[in-house]
N, C-alpha and C positions, 0 to 999 in steps of 0.2 A: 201457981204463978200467975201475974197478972197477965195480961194480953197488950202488946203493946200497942197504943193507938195513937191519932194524930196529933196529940200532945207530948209524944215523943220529942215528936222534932220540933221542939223549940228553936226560939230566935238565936241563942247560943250555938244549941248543937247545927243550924243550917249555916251561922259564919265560919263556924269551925268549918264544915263542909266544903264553904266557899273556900276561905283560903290556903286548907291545908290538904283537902281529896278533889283535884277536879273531874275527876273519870273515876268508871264502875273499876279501871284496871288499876290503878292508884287505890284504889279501897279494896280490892283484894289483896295488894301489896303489901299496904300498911297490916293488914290483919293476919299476914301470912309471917310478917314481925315481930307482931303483936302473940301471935302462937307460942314460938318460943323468944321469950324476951331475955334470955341468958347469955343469947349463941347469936355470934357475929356472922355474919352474911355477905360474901362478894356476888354482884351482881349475877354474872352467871349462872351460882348457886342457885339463888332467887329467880333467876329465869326459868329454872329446871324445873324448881318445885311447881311455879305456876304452871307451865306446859302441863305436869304431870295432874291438876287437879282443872284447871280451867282455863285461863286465860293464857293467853301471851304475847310478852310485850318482850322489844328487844333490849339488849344490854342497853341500850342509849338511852332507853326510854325509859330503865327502871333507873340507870345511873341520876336522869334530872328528875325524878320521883323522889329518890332518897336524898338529891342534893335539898328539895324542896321540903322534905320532912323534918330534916336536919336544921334548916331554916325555921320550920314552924317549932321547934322543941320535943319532935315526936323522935326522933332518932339520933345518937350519938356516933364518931367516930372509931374504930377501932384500930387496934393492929394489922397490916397487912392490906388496907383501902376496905375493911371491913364496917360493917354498919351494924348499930345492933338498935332495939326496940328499947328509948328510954323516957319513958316522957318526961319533959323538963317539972310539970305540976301534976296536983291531982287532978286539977279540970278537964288537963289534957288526956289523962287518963282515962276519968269518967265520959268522957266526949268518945273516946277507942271501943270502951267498955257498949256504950251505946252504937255504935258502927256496927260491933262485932255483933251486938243483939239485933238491931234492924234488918241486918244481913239476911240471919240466920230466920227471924221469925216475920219479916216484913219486904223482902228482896224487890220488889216490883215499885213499891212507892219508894224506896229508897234509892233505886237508879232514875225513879220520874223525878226525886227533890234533887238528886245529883246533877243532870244534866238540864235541869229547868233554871238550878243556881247559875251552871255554868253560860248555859241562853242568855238569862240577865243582865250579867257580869260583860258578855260581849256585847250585848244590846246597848247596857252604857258604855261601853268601850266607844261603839260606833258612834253614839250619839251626841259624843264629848266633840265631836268631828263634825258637826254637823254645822252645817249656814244657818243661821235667824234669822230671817229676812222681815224687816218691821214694817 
């Protein structure tokens, strides 16, 4: 197997990042979906499992996670306010596929592209705000 390196995260897979994982807890969520992609998920559920492997986030936080996943095409509605793992394309897929692999064989520069995206992202936030003084 190859080793994956900085050519990983391409410009694709980091806008994917941008606007569809902004936090390490959001990317264990999406992948904890992504695990079983058959089986619908109420929050709570989803709160469990993560407690029980790593992180947690609470129901509110996973609820506007999934609302946001669902917006990006990464997850579908279900019966019952249930959420399941569907990606709208393959790219979206292959973009998870890649998540799921960074995670696993690269975790440390994957949470510095994570939170360095979401720095940015607020850095022009702020900057859109800003006075020009000529």
């Amino acid at each position: 197997m190859q080793v994956l390196d900085d050519s990983a995260f391409s410009d694709a897979f980091c806008r994917f990042l941008q606007t569809s994982v902004p936090t390490v807890n959001a990317a264990e969520l999406l992948l904890a979906l992504a695990e079983e992609p058959g089986r619908g998920w109420l929050p709570a559920e989803l709160s469990a499992r993560l407690r029980a492997t790593s992180s947690a986030l609470s129901d509110p936080d996973i609820q506007r996670h999934l609302d946001q996943f669902q917006a990006a095409g990464l997850v579908a509605p279900g019966a019952d306010g249930r959420r399941q793992y569907r990606p709208a394309d393959e790219a979206l897929a292959a973009h998870v596929r890649m998540l799921a692999r960074a995670y696993r064989e690269r975790p440390v520069t994957l949470f510095r592209v994570i939170y360095a995206l979401r720095d940015l992202k607020i850095r022009s936030f702020a900057d859109a705000f800003k006075v020009r003084r000529k």
